[in-house]
C-alpha positions in Angstrom: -12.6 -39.8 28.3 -12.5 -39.9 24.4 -16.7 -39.1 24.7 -16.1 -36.1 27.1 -13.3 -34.6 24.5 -15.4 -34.8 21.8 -18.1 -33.4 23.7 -16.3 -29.9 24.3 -15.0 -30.4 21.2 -16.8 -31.9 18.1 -13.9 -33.9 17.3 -12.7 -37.2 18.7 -9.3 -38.0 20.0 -8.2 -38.8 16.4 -9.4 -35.3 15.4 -12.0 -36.6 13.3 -15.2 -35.1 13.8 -18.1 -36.4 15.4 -20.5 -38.5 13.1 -23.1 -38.0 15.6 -24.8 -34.6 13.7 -24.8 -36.5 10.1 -26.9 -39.6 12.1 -29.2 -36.9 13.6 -29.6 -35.5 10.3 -30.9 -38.7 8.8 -32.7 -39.8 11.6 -34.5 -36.6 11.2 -34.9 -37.5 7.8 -36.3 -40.8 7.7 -38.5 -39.9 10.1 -39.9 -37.0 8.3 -40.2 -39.0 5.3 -42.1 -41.9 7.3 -44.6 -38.8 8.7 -44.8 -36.9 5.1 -46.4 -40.3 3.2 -48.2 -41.1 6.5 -50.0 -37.6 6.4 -50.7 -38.4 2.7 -51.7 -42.1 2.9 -54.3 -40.2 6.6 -55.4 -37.6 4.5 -57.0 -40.1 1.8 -58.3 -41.9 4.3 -60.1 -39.0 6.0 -61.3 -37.7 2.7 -63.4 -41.3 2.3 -66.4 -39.9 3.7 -66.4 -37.6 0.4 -67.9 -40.8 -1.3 -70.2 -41.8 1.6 -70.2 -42.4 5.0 -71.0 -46.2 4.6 -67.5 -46.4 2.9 -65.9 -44.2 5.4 -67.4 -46.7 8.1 -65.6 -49.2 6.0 -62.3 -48.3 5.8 -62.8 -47.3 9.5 -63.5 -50.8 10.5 -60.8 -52.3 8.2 -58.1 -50.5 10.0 -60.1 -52.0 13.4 -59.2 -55.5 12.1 -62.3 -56.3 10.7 -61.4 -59.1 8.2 -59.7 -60.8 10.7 -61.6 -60.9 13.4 -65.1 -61.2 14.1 -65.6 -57.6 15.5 -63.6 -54.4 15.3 -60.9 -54.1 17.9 -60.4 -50.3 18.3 -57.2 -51.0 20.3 -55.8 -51.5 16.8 -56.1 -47.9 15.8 -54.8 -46.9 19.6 -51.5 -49.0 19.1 -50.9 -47.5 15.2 -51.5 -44.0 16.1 -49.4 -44.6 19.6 -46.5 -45.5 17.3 -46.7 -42.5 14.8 -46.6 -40.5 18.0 -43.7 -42.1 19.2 -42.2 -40.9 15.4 -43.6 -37.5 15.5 -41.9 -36.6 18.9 -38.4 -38.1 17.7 -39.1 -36.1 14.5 -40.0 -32.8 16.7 -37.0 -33.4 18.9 -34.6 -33.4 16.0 -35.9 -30.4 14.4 -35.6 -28.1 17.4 -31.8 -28.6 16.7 -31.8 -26.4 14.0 -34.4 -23.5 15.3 -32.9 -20.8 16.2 -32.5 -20.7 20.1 -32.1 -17.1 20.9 -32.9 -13.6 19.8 -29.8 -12.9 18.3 -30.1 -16.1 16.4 -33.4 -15.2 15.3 -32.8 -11.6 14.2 -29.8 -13.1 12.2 -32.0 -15.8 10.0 -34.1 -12.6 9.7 -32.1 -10.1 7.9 -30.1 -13.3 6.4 -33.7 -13.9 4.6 -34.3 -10.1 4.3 -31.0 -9.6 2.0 -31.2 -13.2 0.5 -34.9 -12.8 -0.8 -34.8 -16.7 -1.5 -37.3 -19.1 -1.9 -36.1 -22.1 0.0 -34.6 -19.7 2.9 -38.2 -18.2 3.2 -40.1 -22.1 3.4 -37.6 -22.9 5.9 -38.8 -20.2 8.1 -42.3 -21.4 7.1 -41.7 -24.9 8.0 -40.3 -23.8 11.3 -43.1 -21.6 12.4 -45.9 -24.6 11.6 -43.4 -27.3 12.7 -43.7 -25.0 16.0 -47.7 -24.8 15.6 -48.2 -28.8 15.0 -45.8 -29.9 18.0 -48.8 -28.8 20.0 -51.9 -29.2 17.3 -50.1 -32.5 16.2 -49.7 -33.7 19.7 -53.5 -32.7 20.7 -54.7 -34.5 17.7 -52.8 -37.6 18.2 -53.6 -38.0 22.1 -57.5 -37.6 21.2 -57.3 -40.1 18.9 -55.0 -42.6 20.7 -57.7 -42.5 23.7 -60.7 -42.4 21.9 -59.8 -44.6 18.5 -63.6 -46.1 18.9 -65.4 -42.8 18.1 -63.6 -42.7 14.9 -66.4 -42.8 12.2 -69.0 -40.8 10.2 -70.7 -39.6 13.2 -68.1 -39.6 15.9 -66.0 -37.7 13.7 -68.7 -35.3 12.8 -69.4 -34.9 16.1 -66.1 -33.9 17.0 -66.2 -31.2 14.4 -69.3 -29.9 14.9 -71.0 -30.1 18.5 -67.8 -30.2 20.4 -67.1 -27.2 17.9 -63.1 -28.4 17.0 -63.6 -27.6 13.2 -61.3 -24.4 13.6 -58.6 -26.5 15.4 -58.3 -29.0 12.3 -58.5 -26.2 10.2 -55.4 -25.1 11.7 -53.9 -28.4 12.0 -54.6 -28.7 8.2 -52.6 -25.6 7.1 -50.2 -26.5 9.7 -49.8 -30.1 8.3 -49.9 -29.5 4.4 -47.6 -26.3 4.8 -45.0 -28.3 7.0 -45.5 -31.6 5.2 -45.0 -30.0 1.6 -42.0 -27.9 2.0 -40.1 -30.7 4.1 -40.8 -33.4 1.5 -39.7 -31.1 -1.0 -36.3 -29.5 1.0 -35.7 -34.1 1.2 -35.8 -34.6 -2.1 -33.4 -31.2 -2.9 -31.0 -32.4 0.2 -30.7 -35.9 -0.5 -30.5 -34.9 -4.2 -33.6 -37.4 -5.0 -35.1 -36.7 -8.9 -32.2 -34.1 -9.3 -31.5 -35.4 -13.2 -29.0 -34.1 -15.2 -29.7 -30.7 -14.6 -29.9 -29.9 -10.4 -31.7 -26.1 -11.6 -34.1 -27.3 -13.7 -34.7 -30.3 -11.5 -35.2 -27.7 -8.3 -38.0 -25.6 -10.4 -40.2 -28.4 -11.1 -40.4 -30.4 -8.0 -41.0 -26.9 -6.5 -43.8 -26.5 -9.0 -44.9 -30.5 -7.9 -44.4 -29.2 -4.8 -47.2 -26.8 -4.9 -49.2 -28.5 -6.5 -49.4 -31.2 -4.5 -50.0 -28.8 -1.3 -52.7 -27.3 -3.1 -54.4 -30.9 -3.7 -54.0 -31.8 -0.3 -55.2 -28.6 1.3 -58.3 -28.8 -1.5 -58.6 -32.2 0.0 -58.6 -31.4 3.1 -61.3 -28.1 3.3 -64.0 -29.8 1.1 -63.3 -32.9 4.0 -63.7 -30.6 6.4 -66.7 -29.1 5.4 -68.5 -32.7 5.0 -67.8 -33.1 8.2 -69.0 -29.9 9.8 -72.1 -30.5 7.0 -72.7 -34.4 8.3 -72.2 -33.0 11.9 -74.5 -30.3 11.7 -77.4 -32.3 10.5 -76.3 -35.0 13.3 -76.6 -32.4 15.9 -79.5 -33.7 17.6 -78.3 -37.1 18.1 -74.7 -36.0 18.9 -72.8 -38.8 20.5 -74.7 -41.7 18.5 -73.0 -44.6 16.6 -72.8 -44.6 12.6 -74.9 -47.5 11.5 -74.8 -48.4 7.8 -77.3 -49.1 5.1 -77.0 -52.4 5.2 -77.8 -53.1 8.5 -80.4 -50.6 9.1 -81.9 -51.6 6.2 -82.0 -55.3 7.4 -83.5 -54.2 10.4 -86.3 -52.3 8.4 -87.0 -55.2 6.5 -86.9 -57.8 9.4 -90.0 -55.1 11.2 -91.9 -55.4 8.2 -91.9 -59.1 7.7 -92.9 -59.6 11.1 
């Protein structure tokens, strides 16, 4: 009975008020967090094949399992990205609490950001929108690789980009991601009062400066990435679909022919 009063109500029997919203609110939180340094940690990883694609292979392989077992187990990757799935939906869930969830709602936030003319009221209506946009790009991106973890690698992933021609969805996914990620790492740190110092104005201006410049990084990152990728696909256009093999062993090979 007390859960159906406080249900209609917001406050228990007691008349305190339900502790349920401030839970959510961390939840939400931790989660984001967990998601924000996972998109960083991803994004490093992804950016490998700036160095060369044998390394990329490398690190590929690595998250396979390859130093402990004797070959790559693919499944790996399936069962690591299966559980940042499960994070990102909680994480979506949560935040559609606080979108707006009518017109009237919506035309209020407006002309409340209209009059107010303030930064963090204008990200958080950025951070909606692409939280919106990578519910679906996000979810896409996660599904493709959950089911098809063993094409991750120099050419599987070029591939992907350039003969199944998805270079303009990760370009969307990338704005999308560094846009969302940013602003939400940065409206954590400002909630939670994390780096705040002595003085919480001074302290706001410069992680919103670090802010930027971190998203500006990232999203540098992320387009020259991009284009290696469209680059490495283009030139592996004619033998799309075709396992990376690396220097080592092709050179191996080569030098096995020649000796016989």
């Amino acid at each position: 009975m007390s859960d159906l009063l406080e249900g209609f109500l917001g406050t228990s029997v007691e008349g305190k008020k339900s502790r349920v919203p401030a839970k959510l609110d961390y939840v939400q939180s931790a989660t984001g967090l967990f998601l924000g340094l996972f998109m960083w940690g991803h994004m490093f990883f992804v950016s490998t094949i700036l160095i060369s694609k044998d390394f990329m292979y490398t690190i590929t392989k690595m998250f396979e399992g390859s130093m402990f077992f004797s070959e790559p187990k693919p499944w790996i990757v399936s069962a690591i990205v299966l559980f940042v799935f499960a994070i990102f939906i909680v994480h979506a869930m949560l935040g559609m609490r606080k979108l707006p969830n009518n017109f009237r709602q919506y035309q209020a936030y407006k002309t409340h950001m209209g009059m107010m003319k303030h930064d963090d009221t204008t990200m958080w209506f950025t951070q909606a929108f692409t939280g919106f946009a990578m519910f679906f790009l996000g979810s896409a991106h996660l599904f493709t690789m959950a089911v098809k973890a063993d094409e991750i690698g120099p050419y599987g992933s070029a591939d992907r980009m350039y003969s199944d021609f998805m270079w303009p969805f990760y370009l969307l996914l990338l704005l999308a991601v560094e846009f969302h990620g940013g602003i939400g790492l940065y409206r954590l740190c400002v909630k939670w009062g994390w780096f705040e110092g002595e003085h919480a104005k001074e302290s706001r201006k410069n992680l919103k400066k670090a802010k930027w410049a971190i998203t500006v990084f990232f999203l540098a990152l992320g387009l020259l990435t991009l284009a290696a990728y469209v680059k490495i696909g283009y030139e592996h256009r004619d033998n799309a679909g075709e396992a990376y093999k690396p220097t080592a062993q092709v050179e191996a090979r080569y030098d096995v022919k020649v000796r016989a």
